[in-house]
C-alpha positions in Angstrom: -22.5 -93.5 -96.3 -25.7 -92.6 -97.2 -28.3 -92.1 -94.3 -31.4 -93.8 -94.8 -34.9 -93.0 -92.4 -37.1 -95.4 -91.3 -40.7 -95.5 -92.0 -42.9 -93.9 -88.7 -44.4 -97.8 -88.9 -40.8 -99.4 -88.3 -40.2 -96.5 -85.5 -42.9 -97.7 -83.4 -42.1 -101.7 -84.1 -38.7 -100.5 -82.9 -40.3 -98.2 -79.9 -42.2 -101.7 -79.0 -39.1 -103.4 -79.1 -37.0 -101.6 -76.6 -40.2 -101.1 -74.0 -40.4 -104.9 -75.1 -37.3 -105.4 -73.6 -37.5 -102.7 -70.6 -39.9 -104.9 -69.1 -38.2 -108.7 -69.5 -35.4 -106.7 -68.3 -37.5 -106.2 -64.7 -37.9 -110.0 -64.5 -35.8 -109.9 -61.8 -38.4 -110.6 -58.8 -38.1 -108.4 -56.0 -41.0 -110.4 -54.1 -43.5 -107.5 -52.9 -46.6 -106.0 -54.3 -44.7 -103.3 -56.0 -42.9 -105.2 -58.6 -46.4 -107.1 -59.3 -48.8 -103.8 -59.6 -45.8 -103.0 -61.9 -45.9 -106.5 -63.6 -49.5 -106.0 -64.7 -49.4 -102.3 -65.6 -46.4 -102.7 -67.8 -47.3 -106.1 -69.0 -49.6 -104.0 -71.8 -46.4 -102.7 -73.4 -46.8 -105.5 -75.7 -50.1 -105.2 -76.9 -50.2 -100.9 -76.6 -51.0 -100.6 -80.5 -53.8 -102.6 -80.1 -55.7 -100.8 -77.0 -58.1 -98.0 -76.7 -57.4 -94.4 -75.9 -59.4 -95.1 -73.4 -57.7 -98.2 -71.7 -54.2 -96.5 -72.7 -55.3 -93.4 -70.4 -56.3 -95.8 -67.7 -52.5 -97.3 -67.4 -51.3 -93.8 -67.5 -53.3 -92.6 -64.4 -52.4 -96.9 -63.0 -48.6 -95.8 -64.0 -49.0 -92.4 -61.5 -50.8 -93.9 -58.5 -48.2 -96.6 -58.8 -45.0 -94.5 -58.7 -46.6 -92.1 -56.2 -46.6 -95.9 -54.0 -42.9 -96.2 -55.2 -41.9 -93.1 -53.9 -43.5 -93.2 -51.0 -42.0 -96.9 -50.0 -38.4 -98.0 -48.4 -37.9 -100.1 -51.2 -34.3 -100.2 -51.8 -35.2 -100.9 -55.6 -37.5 -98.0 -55.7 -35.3 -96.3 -58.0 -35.1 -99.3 -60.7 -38.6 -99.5 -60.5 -39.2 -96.0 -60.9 -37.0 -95.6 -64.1 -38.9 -99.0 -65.9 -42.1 -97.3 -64.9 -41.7 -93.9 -66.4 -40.7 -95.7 -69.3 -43.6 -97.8 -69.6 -45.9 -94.4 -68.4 -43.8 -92.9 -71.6 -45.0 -95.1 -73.6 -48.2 -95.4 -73.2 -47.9 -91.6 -73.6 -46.8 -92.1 -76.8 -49.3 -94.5 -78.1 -52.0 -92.0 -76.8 -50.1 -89.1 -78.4 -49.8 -91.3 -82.0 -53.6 -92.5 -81.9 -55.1 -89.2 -81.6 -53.3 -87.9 -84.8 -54.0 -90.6 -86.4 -57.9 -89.9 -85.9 
């Protein structure tokens, strides 16, 4: 079988897709202020490509205050919400890292 690569557009659209997914996944409500800081960081997953460096930096500094709260809470979720939220922090990472080569 031949092995065929896909183009860096269709990597990203995939990318999208699983952070996409990553964050219906953290539907589940946990009822606290955690899981909605998280909510409204991660909710930009989905529109990423279209946001500023700046306003992607600014989730990336939201994303560390927000796990420094995680770790610092009795939450006995912290660690699900710690995983989704690196995840979206990675993310966001990545559209930062893929907009500045691009310019």
């Amino acid at each position: 079988m031949r092995k065929t690569r896909l183009p860096p557009f269709k990597k990203t659209i995939i990318t999208f897709l699983g952070c996409s997914l990553i964050l219906f996944a953290s539907a589940v409500v946990y009822g606290d202020s955690l899981q909605e800081e998280f909510d409204g960081i991660c909710i930009h997953t989905q529109e990423a490509e279209s946001l500023s460096l700046e306003k992607l930096q600014e989730l990336v500094t939201a994303c560390d205050q927000l796990q420094k709260k995680i770790e610092a809470s009795d939450d006995e979720k912290k660690k699900v919400l710690l995983f989704r939220l690196k995840k979206c922090c990675n993310f966001f990472a990545y559209m930062i890292e893929l907009k500045s080569s691009q310019n």
